[in-house]
C-alpha positions in Angstrom: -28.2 16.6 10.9 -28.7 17.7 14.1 -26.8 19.8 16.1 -26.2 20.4 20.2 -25.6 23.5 22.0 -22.7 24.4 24.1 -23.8 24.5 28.2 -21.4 26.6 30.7 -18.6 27.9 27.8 -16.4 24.5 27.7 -12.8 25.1 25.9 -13.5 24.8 22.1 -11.2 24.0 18.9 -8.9 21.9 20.7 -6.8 19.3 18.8 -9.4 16.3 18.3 -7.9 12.8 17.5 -8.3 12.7 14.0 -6.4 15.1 11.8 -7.9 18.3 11.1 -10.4 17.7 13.6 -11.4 19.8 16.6 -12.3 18.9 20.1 -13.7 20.3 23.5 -12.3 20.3 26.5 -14.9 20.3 29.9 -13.8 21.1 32.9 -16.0 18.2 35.2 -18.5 21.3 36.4 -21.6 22.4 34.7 -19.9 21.9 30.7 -22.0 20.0 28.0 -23.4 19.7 25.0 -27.0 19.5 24.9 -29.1 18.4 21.9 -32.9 19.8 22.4 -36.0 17.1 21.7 -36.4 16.5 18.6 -38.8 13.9 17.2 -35.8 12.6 14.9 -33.9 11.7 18.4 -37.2 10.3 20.5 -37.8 6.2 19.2 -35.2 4.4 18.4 -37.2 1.5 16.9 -34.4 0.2 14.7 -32.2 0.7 17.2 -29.1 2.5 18.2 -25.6 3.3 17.6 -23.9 6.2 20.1 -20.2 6.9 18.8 -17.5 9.0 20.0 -13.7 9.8 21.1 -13.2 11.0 24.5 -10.0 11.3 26.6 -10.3 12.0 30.2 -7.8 14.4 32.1 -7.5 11.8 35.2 -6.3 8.3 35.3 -9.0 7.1 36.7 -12.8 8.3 35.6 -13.7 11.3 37.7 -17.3 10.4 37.5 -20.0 8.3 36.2 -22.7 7.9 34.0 -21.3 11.3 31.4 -20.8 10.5 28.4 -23.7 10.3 26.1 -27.2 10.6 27.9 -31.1 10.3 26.9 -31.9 9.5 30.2 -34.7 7.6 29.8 -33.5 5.5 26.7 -29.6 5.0 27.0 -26.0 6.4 29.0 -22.8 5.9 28.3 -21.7 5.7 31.5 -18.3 5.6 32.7 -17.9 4.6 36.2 -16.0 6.7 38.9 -12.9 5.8 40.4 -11.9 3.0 38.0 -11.6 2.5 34.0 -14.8 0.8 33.3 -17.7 1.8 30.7 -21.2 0.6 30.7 -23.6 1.3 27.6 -27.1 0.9 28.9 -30.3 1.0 27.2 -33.7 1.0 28.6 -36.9 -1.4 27.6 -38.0 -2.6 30.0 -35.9 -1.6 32.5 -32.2 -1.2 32.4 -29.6 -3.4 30.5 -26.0 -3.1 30.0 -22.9 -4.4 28.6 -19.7 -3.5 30.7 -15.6 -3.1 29.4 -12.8 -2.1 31.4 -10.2 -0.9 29.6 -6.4 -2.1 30.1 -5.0 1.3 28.3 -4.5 4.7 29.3 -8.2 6.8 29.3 -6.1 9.8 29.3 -5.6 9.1 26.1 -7.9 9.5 23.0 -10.2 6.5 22.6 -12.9 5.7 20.0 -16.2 4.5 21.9 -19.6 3.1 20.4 -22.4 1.3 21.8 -24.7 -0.3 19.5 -28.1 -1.7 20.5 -29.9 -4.3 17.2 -32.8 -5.1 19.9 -31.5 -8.2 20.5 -27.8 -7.6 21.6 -26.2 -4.9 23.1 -22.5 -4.0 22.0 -19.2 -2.1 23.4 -16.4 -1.3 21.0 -13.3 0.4 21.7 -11.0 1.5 19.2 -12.4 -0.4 16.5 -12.7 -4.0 18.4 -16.1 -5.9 19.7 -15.1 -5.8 23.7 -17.9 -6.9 25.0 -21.6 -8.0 24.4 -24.9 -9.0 26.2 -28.0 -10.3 24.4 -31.2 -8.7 25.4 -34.6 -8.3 23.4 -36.5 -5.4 23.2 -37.4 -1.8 21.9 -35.6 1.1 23.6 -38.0 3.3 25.7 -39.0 6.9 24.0 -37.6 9.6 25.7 -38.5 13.4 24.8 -36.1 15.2 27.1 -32.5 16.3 25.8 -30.0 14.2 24.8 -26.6 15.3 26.3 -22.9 14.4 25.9 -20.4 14.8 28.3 -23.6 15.0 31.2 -25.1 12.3 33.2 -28.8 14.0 32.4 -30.3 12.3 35.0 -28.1 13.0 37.8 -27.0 16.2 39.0 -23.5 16.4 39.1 -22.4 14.3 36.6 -19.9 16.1 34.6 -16.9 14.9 32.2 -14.0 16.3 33.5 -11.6 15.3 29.8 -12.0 16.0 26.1 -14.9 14.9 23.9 -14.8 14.6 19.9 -16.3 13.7 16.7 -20.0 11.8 18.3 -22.5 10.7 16.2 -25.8 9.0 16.8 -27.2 6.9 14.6 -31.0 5.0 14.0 -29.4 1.9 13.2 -27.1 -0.3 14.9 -23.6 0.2 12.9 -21.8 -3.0 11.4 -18.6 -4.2 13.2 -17.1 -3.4 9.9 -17.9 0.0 9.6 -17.3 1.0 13.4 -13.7 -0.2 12.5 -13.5 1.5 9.4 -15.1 4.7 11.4 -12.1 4.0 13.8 -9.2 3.7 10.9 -10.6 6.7 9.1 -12.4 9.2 11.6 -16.4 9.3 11.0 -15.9 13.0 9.1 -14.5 10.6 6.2 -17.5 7.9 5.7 -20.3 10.3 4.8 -22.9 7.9 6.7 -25.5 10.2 8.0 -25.4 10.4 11.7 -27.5 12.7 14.0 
């Protein structure tokens, strides 16, 4: 297991979605977590599963790109002004696969993007929602890896609450993202990062 540090003193031990469970709460300015380089976290040659809840505090996304971030391998990038999600990963060069959701985002939702190196996957609350096929090896990346940060961009900041991520060497099963979603990942023992 790995484990991030708190950046700029976000609001900790907030009610998380799954009972029992904690959240944080950032403010949209300067508040992340950041994982330091580790070489557990810099090849992803088996590829990639990024898993979390998040609820924003606006009705729209208040930003983009600040999710989940290894800049130079993959984002989780929400995009500003609207309700859509891209999960990128970097080969070659950038290559996404794109959901906008119908529900509320100020209300908890489970997110993972997968990535088998030949298709890459959006799931929301438990359901495939969308999928492009693409070969190839995500890029290494020794920098941080940070969630609720765009760590690319400056300014990139999640302005909502943030819960329960894991990152995994593997690309999950759709079966066990939705058994993750019906019984909160602190319940399936799988060893995530």
């Amino acid at each position: 297991s790995i484990n991030g540090t708190y950046v700029g003193s976000p609001t900790l031990n907030q009610d998380g979605p799954i009972a029992g469970g904690k959240a944080a709460t950032l403010s949209g300015s300067n508040q992340y977590v950041s994982v330091a380089d580790n070489v557990a976290i810099r090849t992803w040659p088996s590829g990639i599963t990024v898993e979390l809840w998040a609820k924003s505090n606006s009705a729209n996304w208040s930003n983009s790109g600040f999710l989940a971030s290894k800049r130079n391998s993959f984002v989780f990038h929400p995009n500003a002004g609207g309700k859509s999600v891209n999960f990128y990963v970097y080969t070659t060069n950038w290559f996404s696969t794109a959901f906008t959701i119908a529900g509320n985002i100020t209300d908890w939702h489970h997110w993972v993007g997968t990535f088998d190196g030949t298709v890459i996957k959006l799931y929301v609350d438990g359901q495939l929602v969308s999928s492009t096929n693409h070969t190839g090896t995500i890029a290494a990346d020794s920098g941080l890896m940070a969630f609720g940060w765009d760590d690319g961009q400056a300014g990139r900041y999640f302005d909502g609450s943030i819960a329960e991520v894991s990152v995994y060497p593997t690309a999950l099963s759709a079966s066990k993202i939705l058994q993750h979603y019906n019984e909160g990942v602190t319940n399936c023992n799988l060893p995530g990062y």
